[in-house]
ZAMARGU-4260 file (C-alpha; in steps of 0.2 Angstrom, whole numbers, plus 5000, padded with zeros to 4 digits):
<rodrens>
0) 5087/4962/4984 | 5105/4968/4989 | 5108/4983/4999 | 5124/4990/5001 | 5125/5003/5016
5) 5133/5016/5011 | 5127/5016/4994 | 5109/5017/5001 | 5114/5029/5015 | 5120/5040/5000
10) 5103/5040/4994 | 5094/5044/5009 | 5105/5062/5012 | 5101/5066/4995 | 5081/5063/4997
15) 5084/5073/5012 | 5092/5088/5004 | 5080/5084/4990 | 5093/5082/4976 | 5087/5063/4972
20) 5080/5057/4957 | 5064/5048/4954 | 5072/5029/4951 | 5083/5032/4966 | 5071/5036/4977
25) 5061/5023/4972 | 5076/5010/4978 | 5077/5021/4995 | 5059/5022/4999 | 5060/5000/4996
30) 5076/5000/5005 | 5067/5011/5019 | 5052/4997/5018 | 5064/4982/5017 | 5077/4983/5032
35) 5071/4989/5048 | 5091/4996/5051 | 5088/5007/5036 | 5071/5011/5043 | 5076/5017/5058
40) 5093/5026/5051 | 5079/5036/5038 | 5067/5042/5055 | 5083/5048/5066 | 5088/5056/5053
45) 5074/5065/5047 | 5074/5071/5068 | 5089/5078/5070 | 5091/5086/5051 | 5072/5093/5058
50) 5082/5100/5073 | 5088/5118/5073 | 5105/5119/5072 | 5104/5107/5057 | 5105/5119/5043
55) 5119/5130/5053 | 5130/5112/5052 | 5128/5109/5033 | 5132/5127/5031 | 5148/5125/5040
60) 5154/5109/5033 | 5171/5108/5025 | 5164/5094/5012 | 5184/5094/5005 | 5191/5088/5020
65) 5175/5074/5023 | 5178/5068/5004 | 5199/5068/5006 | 5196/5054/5019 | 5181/5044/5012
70) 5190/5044/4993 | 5200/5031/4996 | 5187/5019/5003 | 5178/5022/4991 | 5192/5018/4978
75) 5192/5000/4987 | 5174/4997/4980 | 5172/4989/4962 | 5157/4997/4962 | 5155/5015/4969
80) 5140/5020/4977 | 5130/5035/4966 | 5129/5048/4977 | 5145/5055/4968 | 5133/5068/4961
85) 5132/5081/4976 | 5148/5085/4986 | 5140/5092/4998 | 5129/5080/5003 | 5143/5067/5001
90) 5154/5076/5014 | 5138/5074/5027 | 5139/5056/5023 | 5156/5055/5025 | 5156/5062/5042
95) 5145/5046/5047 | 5152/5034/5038 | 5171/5036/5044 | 5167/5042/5060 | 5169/5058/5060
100) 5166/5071/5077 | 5152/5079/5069 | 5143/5062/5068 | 5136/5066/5086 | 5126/5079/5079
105) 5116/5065/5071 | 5117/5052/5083 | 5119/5061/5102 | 5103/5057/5111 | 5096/5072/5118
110) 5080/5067/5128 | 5064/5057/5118 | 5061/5058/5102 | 5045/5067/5091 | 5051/5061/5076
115) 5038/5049/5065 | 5035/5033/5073 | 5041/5016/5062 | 5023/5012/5052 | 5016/4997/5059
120) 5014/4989/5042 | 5019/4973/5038 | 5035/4973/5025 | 5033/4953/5022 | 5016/4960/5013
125) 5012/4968/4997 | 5007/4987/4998 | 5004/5001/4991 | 5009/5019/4997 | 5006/5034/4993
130) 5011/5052/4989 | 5007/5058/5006 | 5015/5047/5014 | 5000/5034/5017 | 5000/5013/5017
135) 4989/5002/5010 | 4990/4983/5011 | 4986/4974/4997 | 4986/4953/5005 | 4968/4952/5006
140) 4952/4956/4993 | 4947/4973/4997 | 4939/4991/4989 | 4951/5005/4988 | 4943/5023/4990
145) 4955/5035/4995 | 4961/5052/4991 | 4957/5051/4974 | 4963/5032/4972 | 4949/5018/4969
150) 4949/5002/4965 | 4946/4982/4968 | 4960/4974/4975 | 4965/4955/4979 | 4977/4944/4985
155) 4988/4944/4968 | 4981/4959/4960 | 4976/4977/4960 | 4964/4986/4946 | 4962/5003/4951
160) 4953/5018/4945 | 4959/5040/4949 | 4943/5049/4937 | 4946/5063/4951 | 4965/5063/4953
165) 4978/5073/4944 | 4997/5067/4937 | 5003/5075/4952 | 4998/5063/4963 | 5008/5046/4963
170) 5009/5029/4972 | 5021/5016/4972 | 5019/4998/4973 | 5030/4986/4985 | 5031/4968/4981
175) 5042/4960/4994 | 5053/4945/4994 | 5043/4929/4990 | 5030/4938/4984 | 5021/4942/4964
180) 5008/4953/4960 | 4999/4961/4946 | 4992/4978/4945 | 4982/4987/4930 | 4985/5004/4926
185) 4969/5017/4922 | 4977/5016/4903 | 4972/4998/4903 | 4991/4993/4905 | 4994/4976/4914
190) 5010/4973/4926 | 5016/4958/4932 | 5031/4959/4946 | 5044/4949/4953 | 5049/4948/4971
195) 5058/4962/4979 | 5052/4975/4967 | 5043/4991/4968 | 5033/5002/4955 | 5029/5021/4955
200) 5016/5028/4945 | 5005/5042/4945 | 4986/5039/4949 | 4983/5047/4933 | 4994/5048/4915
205) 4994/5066/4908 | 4989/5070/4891 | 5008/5069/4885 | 5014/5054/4891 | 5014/5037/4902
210) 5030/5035/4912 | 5033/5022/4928 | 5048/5018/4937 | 5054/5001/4941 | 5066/4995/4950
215) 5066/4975/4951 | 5059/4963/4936 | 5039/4965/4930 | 5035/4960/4913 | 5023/4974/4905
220) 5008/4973/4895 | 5006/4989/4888 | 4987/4996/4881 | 4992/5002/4863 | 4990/5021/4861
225) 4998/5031/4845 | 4999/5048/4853 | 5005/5043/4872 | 5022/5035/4873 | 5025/5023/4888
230) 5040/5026/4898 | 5047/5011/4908 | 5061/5021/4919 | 5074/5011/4928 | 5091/5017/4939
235) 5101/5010/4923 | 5091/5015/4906 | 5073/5018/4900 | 5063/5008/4892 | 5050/5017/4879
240) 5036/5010/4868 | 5020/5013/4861 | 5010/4997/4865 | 5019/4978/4866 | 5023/4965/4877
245) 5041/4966/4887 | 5051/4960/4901 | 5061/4972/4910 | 5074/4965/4924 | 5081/4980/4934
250) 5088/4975/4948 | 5106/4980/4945 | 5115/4984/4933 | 5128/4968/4929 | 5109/4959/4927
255) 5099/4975/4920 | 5091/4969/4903 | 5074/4973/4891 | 5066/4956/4883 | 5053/4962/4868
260) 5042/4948/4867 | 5028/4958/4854 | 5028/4975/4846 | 5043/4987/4847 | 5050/4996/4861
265) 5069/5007/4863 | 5079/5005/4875 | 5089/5021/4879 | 5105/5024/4892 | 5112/5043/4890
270) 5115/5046/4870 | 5114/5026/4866 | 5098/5020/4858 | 5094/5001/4855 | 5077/4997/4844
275) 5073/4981/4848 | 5062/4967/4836 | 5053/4952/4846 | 5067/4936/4853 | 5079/4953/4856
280) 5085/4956/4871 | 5096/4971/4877 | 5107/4971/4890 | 5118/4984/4899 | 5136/4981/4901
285) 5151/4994/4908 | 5150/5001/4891 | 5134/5004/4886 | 5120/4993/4877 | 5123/4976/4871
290) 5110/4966/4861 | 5106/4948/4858 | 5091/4936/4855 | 5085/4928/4869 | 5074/4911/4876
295) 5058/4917/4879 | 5056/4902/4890 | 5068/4901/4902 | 5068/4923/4904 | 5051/4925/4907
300) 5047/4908/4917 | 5045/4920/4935 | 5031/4922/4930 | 5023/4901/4932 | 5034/4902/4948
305) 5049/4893/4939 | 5066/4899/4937 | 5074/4891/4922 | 5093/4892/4922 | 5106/4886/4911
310) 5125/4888/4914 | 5121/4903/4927 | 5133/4907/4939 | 5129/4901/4958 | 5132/4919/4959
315) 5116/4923/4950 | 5104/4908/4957 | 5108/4916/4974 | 5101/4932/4970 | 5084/4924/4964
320) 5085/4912/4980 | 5087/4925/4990 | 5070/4937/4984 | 5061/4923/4982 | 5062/4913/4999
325) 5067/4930/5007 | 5085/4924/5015 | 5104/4931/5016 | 5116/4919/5004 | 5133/4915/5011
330) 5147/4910/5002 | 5162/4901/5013 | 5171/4899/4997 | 5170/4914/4984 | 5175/4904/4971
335) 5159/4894/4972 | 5149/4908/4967 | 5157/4908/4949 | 5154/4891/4946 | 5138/4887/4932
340) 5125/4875/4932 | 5109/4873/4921 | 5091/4867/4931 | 5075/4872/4937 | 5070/4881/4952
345) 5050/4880/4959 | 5045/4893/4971 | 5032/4884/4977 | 5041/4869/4984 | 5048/4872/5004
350) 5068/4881/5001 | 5073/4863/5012 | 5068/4853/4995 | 5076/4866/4984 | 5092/4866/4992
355) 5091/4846/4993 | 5089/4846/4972 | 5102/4857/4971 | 5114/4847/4982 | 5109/4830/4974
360) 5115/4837/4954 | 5128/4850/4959 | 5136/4840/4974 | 5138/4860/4983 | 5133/4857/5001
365) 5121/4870/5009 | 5116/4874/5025 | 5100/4885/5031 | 5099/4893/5045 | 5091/4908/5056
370) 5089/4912/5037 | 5104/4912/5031 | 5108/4901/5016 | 5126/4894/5017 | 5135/4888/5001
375) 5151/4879/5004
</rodrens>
């Protein structure tokens, strides 16, 4: 998955000030998880806001003057990062990302550090964390009894049980790049997920209501129940249903789309709501929500490992190579990225073979190294 900096930075003040919402912070926290630079950004900066001194400096802060000066950049951007929403947790951005004096408040080095040390998890393996702050991995067969949580988990799936836990307490999944993995929910709701993608979820539904938050691709199985609605929310539009079959990509937006396969489900973005019958997809555009029928086979082949394409963009078979062989894609000649082609992708062959097919029927040249994929 993409990062951009200073959209993710954006994200982390806001957690920090505790203004973030739920689908944005599940891309921070898989942000955090993913690049060790944001990892460590995140832990110096929850030790110098935990310094005194630090609520005085946001106090003080002329956020006008920060925002007068990182304005235009950000008008340079064709897309702009969302942490628009607070001003004054934009101006504290600001004030690292243009360089500003009061960035030493942050960054000045004064003696060790006592802030949390970098967890010694593995981010190249599938885990689970959760609402306090633990991490359980999830590569090997194991039981799961822990503050509330149990359950059976393997290599490529987790079934998990919370008789004792409450709505309040949540986890969230982390599927990393190269990887797939299914979970069952308590409701008896199955999840497959794409690489690079994360999932929060209570231990426990509440009487009311089932809702998750996705960010990535999973396809959902979801256990029929008349007086629970299921809730699939992403950063760009909900997902609701009452018991179906359903893809849900949610990556970004330009590629954000909802695939009924059986059943019914809505998909909802502000006041705009879409009902969609099986073979309809919806998909989100500048606008709003578009719909249109879709080919079951080459959307929802992730799941055998197999990425079906046909006249997609280099642009968008990139992306896919890039969470699924977990490498950094180059292009030497932007106009390359625009260009389509229609074929078939296996994750399970070595990248070298991949790349080798794609030469041999689209005559690009690539080159791999230190993992980066270069396309020119």
């Amino acid at each position: 998955m993409e990062y951009k900096e200073e959209y993710i930075k954006g994200l982390l003040f806001e957690k920090m000030a505790g203004t973030i919402s739920d689908g944005d912070d599940t891309i921070a926290e898989k942000a955090i998880a993913d690049i060790p630079e944001i990892k460590a950004y995140w832990l110096k900066l929850k030790v110098k806001m935990d310094k005194p001194g630090a609520a005085t400096f946001l106090s003080s802060l002329d956020e006008k003057a920060a925002w007068q000066k990182l304005s235009p950049k950000l008008e340079d951007q064709k897309t702009k990062p969302l942490f628009y929403r607070n001003l004054k947790y934009i101006a504290v951005a600001a004030t690292l990302l243009i360089g500003m004096p009061l960035v030493w408040h942050f960054y000045a080095e004064k003696g060790s550090s006592h802030g949390p040390s970098p967890s010694a998890i593995q981010t190249n393996q599938v885990y689970l964390k959760t609402s306090d702050g633990r991490t359980i991995e999830l590569n090997t067969d194991r039981h799961i009894n822990q503050d509330g949580l149990s359950g059976q988990a393997k290599a490529n799936e987790l079934t998990y049980y919370a008789d004792q836990a409450t709505d309040a307490d949540q986890a969230t999944l982390y599927v990393p790049a190269t990887k797939d993995y299914k979970i069952k929910l308590p409701d008896g709701t199955q999840v497959w997920m794409n690489s690079a993608s994360t999932l929060k979820f209570p231990y426990n539904f509440n009487q009311q209501i089932r809702e998750v938050y996705l960010t990535g691709e999973a396809y959902f199985e979801v256990a029929h129940e008349k007086k629970r609605k299921f809730i699939v929310h992403t950063a760009f539009a909900d997902v609701q249903v009452h018991g179906t079959s359903f893809n849900v990509n949610a990556y970004d937006q330009r590629s954000f789309s909802t695939a009924l396969v059986e059943g019914s489900v809505s998909a909802v973005k502000d006041r705009q709501l879409i009902d969609l019958k099986p073979g309809e997809q919806v998909n989100a555009t500048p606008d709003g929500l578009t719909k249109q029928p879709f080919d079951a086979q080459e959307l929802l082949s992730w799941r055998k490992g197999l990425y079906n394409f046909h006249n997609r963009s280099l642009g968008d078979i990139a992306q896919v190579l890039g969470r699924w062989f977990d490498v950094k894609v180059v292009f030497l000649q932007p106009d390359l990225a625009g260009q389509t082609f229609t074929g078939e992708i296996n994750k399970s062959l070595p990248l070298e073979v991949v790349i080798s097919n794609l030469e041999l029927s689209s005559g690009i040249q690539a080159t791999l190294k230190n993992g980066v994929l270069t396309f020119k």
